[in-house]
C-alpha positions in Angstrom: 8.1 -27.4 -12.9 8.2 -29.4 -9.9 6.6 -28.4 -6.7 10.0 -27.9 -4.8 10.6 -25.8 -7.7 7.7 -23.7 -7.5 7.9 -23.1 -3.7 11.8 -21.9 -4.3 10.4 -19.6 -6.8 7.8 -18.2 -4.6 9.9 -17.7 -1.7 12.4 -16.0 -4.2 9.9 -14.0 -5.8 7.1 -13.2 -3.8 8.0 -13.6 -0.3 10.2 -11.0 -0.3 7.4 -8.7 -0.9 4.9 -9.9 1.7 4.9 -6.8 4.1 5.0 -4.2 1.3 1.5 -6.1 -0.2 0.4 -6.4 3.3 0.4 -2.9 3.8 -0.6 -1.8 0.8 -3.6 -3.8 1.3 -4.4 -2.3 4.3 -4.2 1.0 2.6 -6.7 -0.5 0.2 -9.5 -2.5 2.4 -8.9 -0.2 5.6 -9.6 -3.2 7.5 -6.9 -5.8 8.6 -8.6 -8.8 8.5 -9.7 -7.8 4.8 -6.0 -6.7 3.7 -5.0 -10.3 5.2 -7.6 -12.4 3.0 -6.5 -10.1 0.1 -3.2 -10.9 0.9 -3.7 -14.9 1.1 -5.8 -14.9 -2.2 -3.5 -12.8 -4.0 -0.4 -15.2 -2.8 -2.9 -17.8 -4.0 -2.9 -15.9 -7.1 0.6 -15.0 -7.5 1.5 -19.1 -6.8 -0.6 -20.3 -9.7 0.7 -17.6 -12.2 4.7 -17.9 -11.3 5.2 -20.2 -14.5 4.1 -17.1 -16.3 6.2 -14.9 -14.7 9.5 -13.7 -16.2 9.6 -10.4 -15.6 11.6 -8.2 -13.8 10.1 -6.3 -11.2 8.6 -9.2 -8.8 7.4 -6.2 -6.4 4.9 -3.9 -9.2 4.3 -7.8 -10.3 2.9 -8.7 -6.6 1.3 -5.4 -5.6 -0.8 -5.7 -9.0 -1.9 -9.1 -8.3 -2.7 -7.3 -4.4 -4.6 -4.5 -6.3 -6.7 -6.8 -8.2 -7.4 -9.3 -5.4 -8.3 -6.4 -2.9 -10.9 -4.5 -6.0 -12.5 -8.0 -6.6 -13.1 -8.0 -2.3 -14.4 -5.1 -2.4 -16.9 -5.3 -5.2 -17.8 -8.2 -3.9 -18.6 -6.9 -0.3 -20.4 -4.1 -2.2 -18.0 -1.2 -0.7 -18.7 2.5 -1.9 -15.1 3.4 -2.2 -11.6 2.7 -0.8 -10.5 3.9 2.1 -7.0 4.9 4.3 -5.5 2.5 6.9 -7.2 0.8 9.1 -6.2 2.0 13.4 -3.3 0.4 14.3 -0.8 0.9 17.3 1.7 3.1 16.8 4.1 0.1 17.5 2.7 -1.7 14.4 2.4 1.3 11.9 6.4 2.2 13.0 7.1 -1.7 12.7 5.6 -2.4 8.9 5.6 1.0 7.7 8.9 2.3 8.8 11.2 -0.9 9.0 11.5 -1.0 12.8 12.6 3.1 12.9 12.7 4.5 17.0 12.1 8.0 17.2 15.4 10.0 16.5 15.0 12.3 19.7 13.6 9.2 22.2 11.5 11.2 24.5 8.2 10.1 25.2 6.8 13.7 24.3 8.5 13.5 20.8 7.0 10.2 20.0 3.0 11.5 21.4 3.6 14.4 18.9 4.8 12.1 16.1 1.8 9.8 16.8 -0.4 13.0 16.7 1.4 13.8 13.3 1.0 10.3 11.8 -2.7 10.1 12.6 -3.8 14.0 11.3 -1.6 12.7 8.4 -3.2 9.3 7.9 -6.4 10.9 8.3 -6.0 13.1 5.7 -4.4 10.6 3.3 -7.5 8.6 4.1 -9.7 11.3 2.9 -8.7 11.7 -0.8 -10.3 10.0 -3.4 -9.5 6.4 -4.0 -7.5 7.3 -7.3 -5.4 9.9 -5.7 -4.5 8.1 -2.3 -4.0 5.0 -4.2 -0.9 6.8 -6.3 0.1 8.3 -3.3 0.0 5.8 -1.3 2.6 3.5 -4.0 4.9 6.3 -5.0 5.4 8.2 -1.6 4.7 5.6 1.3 5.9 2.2 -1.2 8.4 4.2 -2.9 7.4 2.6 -6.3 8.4 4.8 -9.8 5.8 6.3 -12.0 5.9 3.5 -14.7 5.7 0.9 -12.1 2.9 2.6 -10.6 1.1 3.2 -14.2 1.8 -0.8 -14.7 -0.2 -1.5 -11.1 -3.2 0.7 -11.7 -3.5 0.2 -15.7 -3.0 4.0 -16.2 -1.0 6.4 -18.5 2.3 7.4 -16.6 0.9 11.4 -17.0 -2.1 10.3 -15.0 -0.6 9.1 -12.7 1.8 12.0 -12.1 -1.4 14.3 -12.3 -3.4 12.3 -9.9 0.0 12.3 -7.8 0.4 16.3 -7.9 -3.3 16.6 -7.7 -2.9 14.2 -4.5 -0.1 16.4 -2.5 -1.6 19.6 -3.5 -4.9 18.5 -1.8 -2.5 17.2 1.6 -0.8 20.7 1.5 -3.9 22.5 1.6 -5.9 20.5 3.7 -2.5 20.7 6.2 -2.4 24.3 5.7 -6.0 24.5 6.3 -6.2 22.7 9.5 -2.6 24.3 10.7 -4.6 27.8 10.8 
């Protein structure tokens, strides 16, 4: 392959996907400057391997190469455990996390007690253990099927639907819990 060829292939393949690794390294590091070097090395990554690709789902593709990159940062920075998303304004989490949505009612008090909601939420997302919120995180917040899910984290597809269940039982409770 040529190089023009290999930079229309990334931009087909890859870049696409950019904001959906970005925040899913977030999720991952908890830090933003950390989820952008994971980001960077795992284009890196994804760049040098494209002649090897042929499959396809580009996305479970990218967001493994993301997962793999971000572990390696981690071990390497010696960290105890993954954690939830790092503080962002509310205009950046609606802006990558919710394409751009405005709060259906408008008011300012609706979107102070949808902020409230998002942070108790994230919070508590933030608190499972790194296998549960790392399912959760790719099924309910990337939208990603259990098989593609099982393909990103190397786990049987009934794992990952237990770790999921196990997941949103714990956010039930802990909701319920903090609601009383």
């Amino acid at each position: 392959m040529n190089p023009n060829d290999d930079r229309k292939k990334f931009t087909t393949v890859v870049a696409p996907y950019l904001a959906d690794a970005h925040a899913f390294a977030r999720w991952l590091t908890h830090n933003r400057a950390d989820a952008e070097d994971v980001v960077q090395e795992a284009c890196i990554r994804a760049f040098r391997a494209l002649p090897r690709f042929s499959g396809p789902n580009a996305r479970a593709w990218l967001l493994t190469i993301v997962r793999n990159t971000a572990f390696t940062l981690l071990k390497e920075k010696k960290a105890a455990a993954l954690v939830g998303l790092d503080e962002l304004s509310e205009t950046d989490r609606f802006s990558v996390e919710r394409g751009n949505e405005r709060d259906a009612a408008g008011s300012p008090e609706a979107a102070l007690i949808a902020a409230a909601d998002a942070a108790k939420l994230e919070a508590f997302i933030a608190a499972l253990p790194a296998e549960f919120r790392e399912v959760l995180v790719l099924r309910d917040i990337q939208g990603l099927e259990y098989r593609e899910i099982a393909g990103i984290t190397g786990s049987p597809i009934g794992t990952v639907m237990s770790r999921l269940a196990r997941a949103r039982h714990r956010l039930i409770a802990r909701m319920k819990q903090e609601s009383c």
